[in-house]
Every structure is written in structure tokens, then in C-alpha cells.
mmJSON file of the N, C-alpha and C atoms, coordinates in Angstrom:
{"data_MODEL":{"atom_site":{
"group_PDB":["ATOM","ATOM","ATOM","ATOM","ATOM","ATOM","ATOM","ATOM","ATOM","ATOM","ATOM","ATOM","ATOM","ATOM","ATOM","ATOM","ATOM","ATOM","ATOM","ATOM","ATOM","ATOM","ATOM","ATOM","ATOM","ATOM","ATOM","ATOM","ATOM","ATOM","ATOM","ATOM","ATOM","ATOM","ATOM","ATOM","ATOM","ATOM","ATOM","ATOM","ATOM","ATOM","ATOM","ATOM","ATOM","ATOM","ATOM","ATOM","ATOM","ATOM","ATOM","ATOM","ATOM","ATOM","ATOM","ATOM","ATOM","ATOM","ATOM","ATOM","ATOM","ATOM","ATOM","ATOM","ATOM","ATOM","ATOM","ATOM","ATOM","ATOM","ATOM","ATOM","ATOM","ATOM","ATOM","ATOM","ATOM","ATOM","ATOM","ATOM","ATOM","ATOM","ATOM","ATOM","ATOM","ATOM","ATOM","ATOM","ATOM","ATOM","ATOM","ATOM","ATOM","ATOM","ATOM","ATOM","ATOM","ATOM","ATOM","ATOM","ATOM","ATOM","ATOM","ATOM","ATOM","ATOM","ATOM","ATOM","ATOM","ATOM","ATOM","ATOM","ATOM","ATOM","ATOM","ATOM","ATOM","ATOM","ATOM","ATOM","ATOM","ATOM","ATOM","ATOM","ATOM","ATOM","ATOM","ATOM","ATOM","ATOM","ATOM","ATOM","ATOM","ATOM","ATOM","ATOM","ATOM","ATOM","ATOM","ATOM","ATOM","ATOM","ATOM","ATOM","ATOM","ATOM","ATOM","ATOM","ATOM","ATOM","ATOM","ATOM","ATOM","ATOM","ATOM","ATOM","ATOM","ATOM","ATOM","ATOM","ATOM","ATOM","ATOM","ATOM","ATOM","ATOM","ATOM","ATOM","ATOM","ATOM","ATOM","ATOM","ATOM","ATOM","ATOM","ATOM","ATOM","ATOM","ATOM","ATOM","ATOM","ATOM","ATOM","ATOM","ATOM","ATOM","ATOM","ATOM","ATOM","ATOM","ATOM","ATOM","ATOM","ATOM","ATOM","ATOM","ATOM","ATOM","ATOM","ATOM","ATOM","ATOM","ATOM","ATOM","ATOM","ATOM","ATOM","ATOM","ATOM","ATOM","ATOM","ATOM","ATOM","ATOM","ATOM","ATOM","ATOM","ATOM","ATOM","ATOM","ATOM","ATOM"],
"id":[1,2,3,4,5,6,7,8,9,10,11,12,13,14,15,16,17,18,19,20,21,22,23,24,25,26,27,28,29,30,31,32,33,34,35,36,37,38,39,40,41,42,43,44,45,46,47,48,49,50,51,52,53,54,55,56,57,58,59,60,61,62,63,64,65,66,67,68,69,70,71,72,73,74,75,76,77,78,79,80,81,82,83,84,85,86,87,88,89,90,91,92,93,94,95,96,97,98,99,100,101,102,103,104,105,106,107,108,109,110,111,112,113,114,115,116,117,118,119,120,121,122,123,124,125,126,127,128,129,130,131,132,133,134,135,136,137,138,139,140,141,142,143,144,145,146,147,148,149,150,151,152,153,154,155,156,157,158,159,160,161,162,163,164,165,166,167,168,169,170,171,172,173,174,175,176,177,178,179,180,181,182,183,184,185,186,187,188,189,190,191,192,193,194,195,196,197,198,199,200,201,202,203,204,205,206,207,208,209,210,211,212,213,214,215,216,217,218,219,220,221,222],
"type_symbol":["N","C","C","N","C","C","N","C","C","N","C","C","N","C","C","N","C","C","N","C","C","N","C","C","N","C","C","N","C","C","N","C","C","N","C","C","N","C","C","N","C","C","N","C","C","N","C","C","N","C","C","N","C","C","N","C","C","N","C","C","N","C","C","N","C","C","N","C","C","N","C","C","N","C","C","N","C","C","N","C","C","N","C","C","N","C","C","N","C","C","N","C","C","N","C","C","N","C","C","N","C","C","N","C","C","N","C","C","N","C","C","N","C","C","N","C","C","N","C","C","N","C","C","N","C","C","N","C","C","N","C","C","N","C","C","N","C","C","N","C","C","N","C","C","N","C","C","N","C","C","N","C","C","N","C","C","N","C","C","N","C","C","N","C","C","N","C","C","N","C","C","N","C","C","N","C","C","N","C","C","N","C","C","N","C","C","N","C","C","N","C","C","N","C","C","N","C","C","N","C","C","N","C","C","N","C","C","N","C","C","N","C","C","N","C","C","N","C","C","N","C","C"],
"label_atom_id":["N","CA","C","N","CA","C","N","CA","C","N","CA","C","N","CA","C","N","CA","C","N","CA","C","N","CA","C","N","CA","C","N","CA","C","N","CA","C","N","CA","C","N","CA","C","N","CA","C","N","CA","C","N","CA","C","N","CA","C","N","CA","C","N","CA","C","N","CA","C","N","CA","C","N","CA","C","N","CA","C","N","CA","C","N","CA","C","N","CA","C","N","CA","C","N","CA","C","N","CA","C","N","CA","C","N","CA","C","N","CA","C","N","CA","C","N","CA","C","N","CA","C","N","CA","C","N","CA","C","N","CA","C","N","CA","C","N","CA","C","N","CA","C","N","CA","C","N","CA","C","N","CA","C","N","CA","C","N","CA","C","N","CA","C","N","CA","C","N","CA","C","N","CA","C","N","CA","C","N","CA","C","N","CA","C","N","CA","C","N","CA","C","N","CA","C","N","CA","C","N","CA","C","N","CA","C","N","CA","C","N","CA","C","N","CA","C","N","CA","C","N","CA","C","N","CA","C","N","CA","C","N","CA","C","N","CA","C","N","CA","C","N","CA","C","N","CA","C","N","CA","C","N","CA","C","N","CA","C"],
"label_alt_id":[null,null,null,null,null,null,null,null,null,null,null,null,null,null,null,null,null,null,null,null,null,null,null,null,null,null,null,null,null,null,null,null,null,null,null,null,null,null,null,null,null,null,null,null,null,null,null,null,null,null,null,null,null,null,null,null,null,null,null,null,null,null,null,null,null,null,null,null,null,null,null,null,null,null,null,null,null,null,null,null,null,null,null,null,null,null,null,null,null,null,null,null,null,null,null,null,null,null,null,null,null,null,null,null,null,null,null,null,null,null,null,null,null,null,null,null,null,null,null,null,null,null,null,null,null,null,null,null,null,null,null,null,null,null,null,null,null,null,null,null,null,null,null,null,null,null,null,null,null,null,null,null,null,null,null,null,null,null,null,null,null,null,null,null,null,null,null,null,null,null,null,null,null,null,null,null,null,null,null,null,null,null,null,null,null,null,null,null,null,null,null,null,null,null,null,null,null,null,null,null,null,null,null,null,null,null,null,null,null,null,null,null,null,null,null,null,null,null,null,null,null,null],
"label_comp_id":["UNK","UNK","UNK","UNK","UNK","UNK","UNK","UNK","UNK","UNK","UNK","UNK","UNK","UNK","UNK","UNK","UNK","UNK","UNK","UNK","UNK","UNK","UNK","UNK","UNK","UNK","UNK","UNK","UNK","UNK","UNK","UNK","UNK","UNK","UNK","UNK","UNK","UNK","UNK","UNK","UNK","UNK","UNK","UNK","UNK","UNK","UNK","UNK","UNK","UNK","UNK","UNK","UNK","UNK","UNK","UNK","UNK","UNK","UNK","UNK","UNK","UNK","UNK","UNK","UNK","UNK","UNK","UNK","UNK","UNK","UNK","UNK","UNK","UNK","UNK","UNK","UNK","UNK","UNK","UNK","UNK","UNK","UNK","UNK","UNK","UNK","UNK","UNK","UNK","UNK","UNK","UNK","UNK","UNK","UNK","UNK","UNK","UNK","UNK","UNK","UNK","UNK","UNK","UNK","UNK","UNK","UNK","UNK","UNK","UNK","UNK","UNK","UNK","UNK","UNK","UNK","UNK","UNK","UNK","UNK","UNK","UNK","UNK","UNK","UNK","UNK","UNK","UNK","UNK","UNK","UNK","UNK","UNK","UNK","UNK","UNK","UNK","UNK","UNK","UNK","UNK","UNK","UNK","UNK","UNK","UNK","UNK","UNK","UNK","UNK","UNK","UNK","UNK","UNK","UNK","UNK","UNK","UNK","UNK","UNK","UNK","UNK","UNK","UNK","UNK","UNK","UNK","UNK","UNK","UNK","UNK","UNK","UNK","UNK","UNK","UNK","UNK","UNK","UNK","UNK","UNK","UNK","UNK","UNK","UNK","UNK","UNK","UNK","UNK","UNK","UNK","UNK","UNK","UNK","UNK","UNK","UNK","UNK","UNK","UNK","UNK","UNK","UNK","UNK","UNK","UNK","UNK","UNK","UNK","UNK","UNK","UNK","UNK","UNK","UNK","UNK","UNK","UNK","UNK","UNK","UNK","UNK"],
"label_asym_id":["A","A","A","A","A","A","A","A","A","A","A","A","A","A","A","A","A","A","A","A","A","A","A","A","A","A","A","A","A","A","A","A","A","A","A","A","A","A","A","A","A","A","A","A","A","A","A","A","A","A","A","A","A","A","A","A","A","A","A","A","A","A","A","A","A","A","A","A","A","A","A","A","A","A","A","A","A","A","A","A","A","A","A","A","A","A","A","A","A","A","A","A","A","A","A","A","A","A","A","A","A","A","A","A","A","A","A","A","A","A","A","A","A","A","A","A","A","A","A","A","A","A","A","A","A","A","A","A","A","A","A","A","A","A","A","A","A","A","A","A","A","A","A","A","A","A","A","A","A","A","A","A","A","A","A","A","A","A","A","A","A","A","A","A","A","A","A","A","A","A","A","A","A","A","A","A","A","A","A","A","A","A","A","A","A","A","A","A","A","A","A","A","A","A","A","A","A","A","A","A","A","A","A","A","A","A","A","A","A","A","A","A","A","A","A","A","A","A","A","A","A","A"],
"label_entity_id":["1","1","1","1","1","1","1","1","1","1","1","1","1","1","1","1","1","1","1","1","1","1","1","1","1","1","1","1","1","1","1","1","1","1","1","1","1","1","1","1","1","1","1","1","1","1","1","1","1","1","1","1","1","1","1","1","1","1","1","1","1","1","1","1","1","1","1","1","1","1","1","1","1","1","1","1","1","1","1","1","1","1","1","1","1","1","1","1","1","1","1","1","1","1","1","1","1","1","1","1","1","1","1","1","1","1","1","1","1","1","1","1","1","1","1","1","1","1","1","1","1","1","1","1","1","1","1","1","1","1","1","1","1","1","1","1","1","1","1","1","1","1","1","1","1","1","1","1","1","1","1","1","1","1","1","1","1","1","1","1","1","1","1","1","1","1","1","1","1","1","1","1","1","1","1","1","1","1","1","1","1","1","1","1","1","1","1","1","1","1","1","1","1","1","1","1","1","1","1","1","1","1","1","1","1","1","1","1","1","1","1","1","1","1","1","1","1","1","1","1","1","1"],
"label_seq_id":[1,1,1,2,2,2,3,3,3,4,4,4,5,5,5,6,6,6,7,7,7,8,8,8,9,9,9,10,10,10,11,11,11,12,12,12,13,13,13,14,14,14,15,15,15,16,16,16,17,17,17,18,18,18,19,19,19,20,20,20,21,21,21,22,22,22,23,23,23,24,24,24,25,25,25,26,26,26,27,27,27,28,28,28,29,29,29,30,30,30,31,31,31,32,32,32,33,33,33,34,34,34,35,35,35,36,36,36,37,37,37,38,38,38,39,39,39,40,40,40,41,41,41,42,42,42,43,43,43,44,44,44,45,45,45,46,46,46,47,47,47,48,48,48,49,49,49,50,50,50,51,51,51,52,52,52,53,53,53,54,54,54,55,55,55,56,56,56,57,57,57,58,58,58,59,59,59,60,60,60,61,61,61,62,62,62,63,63,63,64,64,64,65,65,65,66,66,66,67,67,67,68,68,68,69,69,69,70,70,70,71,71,71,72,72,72,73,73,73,74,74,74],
"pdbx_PDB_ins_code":[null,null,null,null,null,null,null,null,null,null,null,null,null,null,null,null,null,null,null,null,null,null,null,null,null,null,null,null,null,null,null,null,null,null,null,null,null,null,null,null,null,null,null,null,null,null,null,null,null,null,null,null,null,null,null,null,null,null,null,null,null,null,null,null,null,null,null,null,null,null,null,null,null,null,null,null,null,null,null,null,null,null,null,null,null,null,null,null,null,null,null,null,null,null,null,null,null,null,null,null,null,null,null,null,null,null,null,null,null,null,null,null,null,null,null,null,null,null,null,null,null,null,null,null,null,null,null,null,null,null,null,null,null,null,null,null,null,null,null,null,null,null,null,null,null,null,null,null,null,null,null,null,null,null,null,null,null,null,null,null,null,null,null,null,null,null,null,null,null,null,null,null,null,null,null,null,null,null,null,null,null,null,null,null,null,null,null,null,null,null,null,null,null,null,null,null,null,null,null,null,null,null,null,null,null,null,null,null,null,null,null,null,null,null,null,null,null,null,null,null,null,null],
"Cartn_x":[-11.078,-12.327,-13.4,-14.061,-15.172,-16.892,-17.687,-18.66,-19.547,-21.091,-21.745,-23.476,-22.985,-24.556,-25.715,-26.168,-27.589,-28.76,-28.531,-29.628,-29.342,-30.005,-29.502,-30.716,-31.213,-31.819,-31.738,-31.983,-31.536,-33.164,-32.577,-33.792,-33.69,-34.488,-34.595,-35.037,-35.691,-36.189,-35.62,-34.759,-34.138,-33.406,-34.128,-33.483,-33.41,-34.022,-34.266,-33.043,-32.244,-31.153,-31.217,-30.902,-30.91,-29.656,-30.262,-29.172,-28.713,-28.005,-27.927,-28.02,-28.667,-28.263,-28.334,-27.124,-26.927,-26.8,-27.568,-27.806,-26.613,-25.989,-24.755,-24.72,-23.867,-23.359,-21.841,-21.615,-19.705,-19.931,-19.204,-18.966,-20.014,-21.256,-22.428,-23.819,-22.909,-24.099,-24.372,-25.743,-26.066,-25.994,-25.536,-24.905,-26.324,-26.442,-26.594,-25.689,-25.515,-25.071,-25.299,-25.759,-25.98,-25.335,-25.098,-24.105,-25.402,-24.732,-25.41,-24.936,-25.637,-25.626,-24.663,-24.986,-24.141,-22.355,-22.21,-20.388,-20.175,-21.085,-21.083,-20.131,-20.274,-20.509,-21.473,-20.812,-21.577,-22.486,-23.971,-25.082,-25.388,-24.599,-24.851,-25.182,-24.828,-24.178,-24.778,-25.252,-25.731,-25.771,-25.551,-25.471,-26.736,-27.463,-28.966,-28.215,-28.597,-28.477,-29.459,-29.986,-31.327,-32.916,-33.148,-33.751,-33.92,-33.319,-32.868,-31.533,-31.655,-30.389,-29.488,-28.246,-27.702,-26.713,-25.77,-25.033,-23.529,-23.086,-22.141,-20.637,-20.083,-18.3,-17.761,-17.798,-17.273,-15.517,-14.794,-13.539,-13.408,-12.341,-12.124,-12.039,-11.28,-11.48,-12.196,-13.371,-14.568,-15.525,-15.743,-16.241,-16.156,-14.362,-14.015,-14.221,-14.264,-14.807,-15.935,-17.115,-18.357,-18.648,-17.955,-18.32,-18.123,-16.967,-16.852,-17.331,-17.886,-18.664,-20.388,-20.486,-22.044,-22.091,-20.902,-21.116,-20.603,-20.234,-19.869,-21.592,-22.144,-23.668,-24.913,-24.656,-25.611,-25.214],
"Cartn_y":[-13.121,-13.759,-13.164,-11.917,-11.837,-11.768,-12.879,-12.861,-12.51,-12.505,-12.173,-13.047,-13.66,-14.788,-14.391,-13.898,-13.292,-13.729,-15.187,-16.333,-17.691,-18.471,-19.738,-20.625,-21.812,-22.412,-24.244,-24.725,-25.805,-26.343,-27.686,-28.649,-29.577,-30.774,-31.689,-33.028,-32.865,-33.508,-33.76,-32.934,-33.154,-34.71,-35.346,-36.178,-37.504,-37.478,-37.932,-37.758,-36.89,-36.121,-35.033,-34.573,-33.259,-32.47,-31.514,-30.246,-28.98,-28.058,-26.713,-25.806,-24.784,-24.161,-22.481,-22.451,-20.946,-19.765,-19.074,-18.002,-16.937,-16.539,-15.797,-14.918,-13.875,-13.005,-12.644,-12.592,-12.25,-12.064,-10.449,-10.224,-9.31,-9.392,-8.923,-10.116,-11.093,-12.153,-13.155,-13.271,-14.523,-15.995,-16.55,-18.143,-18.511,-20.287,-20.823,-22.168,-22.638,-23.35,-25.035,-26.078,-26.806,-27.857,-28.034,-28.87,-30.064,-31.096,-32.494,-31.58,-31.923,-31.659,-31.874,-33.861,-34.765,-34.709,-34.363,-34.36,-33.176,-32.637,-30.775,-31.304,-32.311,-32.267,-31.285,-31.107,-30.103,-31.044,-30.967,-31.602,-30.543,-29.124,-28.838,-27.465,-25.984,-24.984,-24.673,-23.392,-22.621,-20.725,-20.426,-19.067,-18.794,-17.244,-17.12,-15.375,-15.98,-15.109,-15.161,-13.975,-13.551,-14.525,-14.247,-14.898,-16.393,-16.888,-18.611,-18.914,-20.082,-20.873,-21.576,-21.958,-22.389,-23.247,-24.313,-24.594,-23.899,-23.492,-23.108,-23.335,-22.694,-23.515,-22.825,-22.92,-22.461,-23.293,-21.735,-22.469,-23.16,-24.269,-25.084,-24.359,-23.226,-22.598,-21.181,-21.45,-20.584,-21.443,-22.652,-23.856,-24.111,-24.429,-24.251,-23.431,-22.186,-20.839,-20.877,-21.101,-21.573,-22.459,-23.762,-24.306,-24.084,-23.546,-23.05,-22.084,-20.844,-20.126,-21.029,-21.425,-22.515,-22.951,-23.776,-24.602,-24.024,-22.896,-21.669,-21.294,-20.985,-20.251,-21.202,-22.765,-23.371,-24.067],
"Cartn_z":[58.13,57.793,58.703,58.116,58.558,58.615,59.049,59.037,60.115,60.198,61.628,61.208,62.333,62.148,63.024,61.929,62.295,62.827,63.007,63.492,63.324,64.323,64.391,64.805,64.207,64.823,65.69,66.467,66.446,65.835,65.706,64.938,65.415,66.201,67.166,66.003,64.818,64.082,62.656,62.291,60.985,60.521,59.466,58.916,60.532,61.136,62.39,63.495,62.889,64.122,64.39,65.683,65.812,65.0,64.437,63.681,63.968,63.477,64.333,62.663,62.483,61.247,61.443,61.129,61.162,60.025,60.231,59.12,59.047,58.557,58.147,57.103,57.603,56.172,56.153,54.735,55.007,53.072,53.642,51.546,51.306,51.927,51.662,50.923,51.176,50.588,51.657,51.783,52.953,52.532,53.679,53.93,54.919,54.886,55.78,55.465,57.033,57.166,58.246,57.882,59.0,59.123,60.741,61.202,61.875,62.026,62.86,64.27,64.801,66.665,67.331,67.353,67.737,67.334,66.223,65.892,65.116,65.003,64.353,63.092,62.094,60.788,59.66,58.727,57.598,57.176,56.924,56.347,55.109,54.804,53.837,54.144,52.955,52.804,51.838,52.094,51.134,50.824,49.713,49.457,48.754,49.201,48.607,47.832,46.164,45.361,44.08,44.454,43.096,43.431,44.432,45.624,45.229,45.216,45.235,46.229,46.552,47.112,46.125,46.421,45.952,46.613,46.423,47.221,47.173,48.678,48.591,48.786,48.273,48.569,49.447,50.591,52.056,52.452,52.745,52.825,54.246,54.087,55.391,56.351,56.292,57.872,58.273,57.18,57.538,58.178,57.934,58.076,59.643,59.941,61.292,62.101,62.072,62.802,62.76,61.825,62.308,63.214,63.4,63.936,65.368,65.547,67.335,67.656,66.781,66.822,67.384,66.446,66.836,67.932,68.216,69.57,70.574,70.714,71.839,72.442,70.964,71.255,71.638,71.411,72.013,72.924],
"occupancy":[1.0,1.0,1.0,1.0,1.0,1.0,1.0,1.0,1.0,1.0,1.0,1.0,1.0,1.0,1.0,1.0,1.0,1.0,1.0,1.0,1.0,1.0,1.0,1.0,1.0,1.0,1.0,1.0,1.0,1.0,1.0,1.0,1.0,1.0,1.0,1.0,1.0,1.0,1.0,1.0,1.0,1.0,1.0,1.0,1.0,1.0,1.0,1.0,1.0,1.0,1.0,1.0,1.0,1.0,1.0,1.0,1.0,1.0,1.0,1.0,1.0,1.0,1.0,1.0,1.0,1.0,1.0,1.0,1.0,1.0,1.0,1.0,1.0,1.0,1.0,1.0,1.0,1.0,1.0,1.0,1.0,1.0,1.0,1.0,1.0,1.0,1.0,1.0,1.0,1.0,1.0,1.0,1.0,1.0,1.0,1.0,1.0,1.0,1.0,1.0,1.0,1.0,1.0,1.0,1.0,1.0,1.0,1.0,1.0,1.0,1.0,1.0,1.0,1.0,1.0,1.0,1.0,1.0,1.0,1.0,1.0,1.0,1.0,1.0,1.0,1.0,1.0,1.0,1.0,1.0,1.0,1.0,1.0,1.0,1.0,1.0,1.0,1.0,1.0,1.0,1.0,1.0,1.0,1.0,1.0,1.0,1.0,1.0,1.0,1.0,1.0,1.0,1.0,1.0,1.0,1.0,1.0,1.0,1.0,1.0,1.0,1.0,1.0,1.0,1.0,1.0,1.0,1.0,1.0,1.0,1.0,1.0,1.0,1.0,1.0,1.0,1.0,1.0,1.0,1.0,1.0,1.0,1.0,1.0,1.0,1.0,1.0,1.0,1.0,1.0,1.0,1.0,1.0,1.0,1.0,1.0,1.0,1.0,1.0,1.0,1.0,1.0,1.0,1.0,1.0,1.0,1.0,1.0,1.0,1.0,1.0,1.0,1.0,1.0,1.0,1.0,1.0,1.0,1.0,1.0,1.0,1.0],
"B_iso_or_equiv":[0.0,0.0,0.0,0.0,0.0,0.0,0.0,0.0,0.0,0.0,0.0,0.0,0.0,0.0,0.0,0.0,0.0,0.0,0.0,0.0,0.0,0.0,0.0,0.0,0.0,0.0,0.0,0.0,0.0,0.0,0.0,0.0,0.0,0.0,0.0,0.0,0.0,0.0,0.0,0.0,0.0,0.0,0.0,0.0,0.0,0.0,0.0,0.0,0.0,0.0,0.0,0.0,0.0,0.0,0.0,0.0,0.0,0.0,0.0,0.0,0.0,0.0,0.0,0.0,0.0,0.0,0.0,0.0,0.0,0.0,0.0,0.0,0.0,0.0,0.0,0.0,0.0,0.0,0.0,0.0,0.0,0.0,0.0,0.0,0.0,0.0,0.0,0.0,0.0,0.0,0.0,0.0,0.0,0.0,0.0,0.0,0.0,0.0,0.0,0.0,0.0,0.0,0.0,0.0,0.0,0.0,0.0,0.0,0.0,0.0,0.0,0.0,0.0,0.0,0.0,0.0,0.0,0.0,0.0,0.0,0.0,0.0,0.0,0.0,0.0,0.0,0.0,0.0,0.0,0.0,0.0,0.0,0.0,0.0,0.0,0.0,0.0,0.0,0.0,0.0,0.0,0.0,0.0,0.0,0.0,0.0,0.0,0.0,0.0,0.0,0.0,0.0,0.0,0.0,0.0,0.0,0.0,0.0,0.0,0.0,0.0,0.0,0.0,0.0,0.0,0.0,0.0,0.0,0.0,0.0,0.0,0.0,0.0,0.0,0.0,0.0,0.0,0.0,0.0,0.0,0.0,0.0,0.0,0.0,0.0,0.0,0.0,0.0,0.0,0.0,0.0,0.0,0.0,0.0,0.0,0.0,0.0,0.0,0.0,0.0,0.0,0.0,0.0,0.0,0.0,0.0,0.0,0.0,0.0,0.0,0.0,0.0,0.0,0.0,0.0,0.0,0.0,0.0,0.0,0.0,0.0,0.0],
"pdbx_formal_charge":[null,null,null,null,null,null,null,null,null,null,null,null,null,null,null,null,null,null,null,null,null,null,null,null,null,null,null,null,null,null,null,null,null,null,null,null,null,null,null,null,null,null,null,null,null,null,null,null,null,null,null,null,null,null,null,null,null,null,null,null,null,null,null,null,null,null,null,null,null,null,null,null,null,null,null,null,null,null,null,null,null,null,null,null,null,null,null,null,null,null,null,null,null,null,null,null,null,null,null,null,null,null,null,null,null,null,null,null,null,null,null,null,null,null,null,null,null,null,null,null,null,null,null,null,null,null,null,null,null,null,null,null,null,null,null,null,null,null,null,null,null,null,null,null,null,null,null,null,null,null,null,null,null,null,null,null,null,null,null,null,null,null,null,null,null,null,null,null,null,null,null,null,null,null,null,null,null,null,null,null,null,null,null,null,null,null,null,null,null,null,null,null,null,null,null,null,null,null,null,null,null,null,null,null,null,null,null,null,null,null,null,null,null,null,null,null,null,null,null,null,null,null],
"auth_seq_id":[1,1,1,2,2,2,3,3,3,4,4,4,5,5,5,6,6,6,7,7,7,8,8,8,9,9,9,10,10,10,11,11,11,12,12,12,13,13,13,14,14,14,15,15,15,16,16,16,17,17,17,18,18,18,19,19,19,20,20,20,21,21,21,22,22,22,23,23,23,24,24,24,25,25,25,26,26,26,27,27,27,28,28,28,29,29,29,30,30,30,31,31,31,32,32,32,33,33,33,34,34,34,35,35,35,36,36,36,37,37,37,38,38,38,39,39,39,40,40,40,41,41,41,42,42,42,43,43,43,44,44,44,45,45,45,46,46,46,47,47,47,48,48,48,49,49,49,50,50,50,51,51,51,52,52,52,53,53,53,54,54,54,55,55,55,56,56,56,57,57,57,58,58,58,59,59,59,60,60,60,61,61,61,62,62,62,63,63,63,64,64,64,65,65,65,66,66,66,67,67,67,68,68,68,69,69,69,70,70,70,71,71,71,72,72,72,73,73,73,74,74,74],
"auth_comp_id":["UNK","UNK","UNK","UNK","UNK","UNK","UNK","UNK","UNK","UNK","UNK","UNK","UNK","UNK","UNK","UNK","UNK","UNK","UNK","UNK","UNK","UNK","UNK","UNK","UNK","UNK","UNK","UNK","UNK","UNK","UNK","UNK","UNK","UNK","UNK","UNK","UNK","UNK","UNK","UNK","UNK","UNK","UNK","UNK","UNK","UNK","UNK","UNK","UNK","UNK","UNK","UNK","UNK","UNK","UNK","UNK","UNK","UNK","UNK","UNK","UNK","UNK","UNK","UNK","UNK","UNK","UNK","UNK","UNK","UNK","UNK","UNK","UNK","UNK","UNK","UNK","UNK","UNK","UNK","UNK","UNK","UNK","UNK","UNK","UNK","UNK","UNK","UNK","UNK","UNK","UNK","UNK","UNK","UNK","UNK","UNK","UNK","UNK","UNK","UNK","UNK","UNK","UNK","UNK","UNK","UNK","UNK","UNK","UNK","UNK","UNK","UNK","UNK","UNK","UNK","UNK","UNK","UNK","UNK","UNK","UNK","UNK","UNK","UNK","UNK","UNK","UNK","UNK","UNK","UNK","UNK","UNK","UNK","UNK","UNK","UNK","UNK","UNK","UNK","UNK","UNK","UNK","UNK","UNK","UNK","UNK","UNK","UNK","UNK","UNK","UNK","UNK","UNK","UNK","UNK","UNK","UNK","UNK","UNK","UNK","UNK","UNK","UNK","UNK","UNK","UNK","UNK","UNK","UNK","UNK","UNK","UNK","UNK","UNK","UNK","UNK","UNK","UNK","UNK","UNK","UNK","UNK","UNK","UNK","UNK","UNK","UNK","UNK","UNK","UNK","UNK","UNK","UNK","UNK","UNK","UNK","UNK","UNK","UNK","UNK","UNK","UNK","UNK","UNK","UNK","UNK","UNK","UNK","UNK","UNK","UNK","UNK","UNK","UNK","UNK","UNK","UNK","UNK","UNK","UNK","UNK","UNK"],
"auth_asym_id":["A","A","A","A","A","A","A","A","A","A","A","A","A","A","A","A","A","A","A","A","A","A","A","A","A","A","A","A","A","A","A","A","A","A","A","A","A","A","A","A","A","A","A","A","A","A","A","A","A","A","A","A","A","A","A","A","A","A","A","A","A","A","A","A","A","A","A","A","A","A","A","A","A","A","A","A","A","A","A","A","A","A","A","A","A","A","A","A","A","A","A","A","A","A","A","A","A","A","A","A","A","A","A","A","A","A","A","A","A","A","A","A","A","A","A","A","A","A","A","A","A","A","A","A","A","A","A","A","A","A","A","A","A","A","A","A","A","A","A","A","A","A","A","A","A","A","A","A","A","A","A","A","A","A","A","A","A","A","A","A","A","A","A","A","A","A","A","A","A","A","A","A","A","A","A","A","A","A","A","A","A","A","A","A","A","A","A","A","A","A","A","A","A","A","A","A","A","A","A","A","A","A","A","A","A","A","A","A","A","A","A","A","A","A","A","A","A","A","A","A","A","A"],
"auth_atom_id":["N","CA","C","N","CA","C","N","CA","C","N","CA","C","N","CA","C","N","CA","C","N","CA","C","N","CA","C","N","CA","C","N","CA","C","N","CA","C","N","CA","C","N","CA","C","N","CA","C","N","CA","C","N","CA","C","N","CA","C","N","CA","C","N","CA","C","N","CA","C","N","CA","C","N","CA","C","N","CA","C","N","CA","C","N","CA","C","N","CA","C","N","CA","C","N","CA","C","N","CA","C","N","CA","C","N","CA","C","N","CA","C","N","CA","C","N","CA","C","N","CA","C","N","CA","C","N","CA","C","N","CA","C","N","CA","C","N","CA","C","N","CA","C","N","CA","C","N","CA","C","N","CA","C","N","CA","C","N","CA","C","N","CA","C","N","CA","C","N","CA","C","N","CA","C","N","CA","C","N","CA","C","N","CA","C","N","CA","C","N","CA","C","N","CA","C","N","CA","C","N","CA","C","N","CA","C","N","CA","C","N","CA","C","N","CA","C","N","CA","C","N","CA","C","N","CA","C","N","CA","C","N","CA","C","N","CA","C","N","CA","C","N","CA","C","N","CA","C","N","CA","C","N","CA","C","N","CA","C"],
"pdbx_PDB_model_num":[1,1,1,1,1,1,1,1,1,1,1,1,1,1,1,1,1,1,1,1,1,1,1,1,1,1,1,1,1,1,1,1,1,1,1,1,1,1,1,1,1,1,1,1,1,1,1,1,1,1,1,1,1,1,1,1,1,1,1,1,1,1,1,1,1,1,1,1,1,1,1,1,1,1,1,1,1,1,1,1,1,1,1,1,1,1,1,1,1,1,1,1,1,1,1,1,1,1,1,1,1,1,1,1,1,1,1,1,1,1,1,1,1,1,1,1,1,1,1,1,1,1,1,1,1,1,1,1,1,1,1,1,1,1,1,1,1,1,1,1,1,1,1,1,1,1,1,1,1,1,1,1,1,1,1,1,1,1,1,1,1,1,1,1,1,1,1,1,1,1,1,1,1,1,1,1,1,1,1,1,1,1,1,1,1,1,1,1,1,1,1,1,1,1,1,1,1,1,1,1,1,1,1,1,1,1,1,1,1,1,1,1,1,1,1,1,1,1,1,1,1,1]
}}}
């Protein structure tokens, strides 16, 4: 499983919690992905194809490797 996250932002204000969302690619198509801060839950996944978003179906342990990836980097 390989991807490389090209950017990340945290968000102090989202939905009135702080969030983390990380920009990704794997395959040749870009992902984002954002987790809650607090328990690094998925708030929701997305793949951008034919310049729109969409939601995406990310496997469980791409999901997992993001996430220790994420919380390694902040």
C-alpha cells in the first residue's frame, strides 16, 4: 500500500472540533482525508476525479496507515 501525502492541514474550528485533513495520492488519483483531532475518527474521504470530489471508499487498512501516519506528523 502505497501512498504519499502531499499536505496536511489542521483545523481548530471545524464543525466546532478541531480536525486534521490530509491531502494524498496513491494509484495516481488524489484523496483527502479527515480525521477528528481528539480520537482521529474518519469525518469523511474523498477522491477528486474530472475536477469534482467525490466520496471515497478507502480500505480499512489504508485508513489505519493514515492515521499513524497523521498523528506521527502532528
Amino acid at each position: 500500500m502505497t501512498y504519499e501525502i502531499k499536505n496536511m492541514i489542521v483545523d481548530n474550528g471545524f464543525n466546532g472540533e478541531e480536525s486534521v485533513t490530509a491531502a494524498f495520492s496513491q494509484n495516481n488519483k488524489d484523496y483527502s482525508i479527515t480525521f477528528n483531532k481528539s480520537d482521529f475518527e474518519v469525518i469523511n474521504t474523498w477522491v477528486f476525479e474530472n475536477e469534482t470530489s467525490l466520496p471515497a471508499n478507502l480500505s480499512d487498512n489504508l485508513i489505519e496507515s493514515l492515521r499513524e501516519d497523521v498523528k506521527k506528523r502532528i
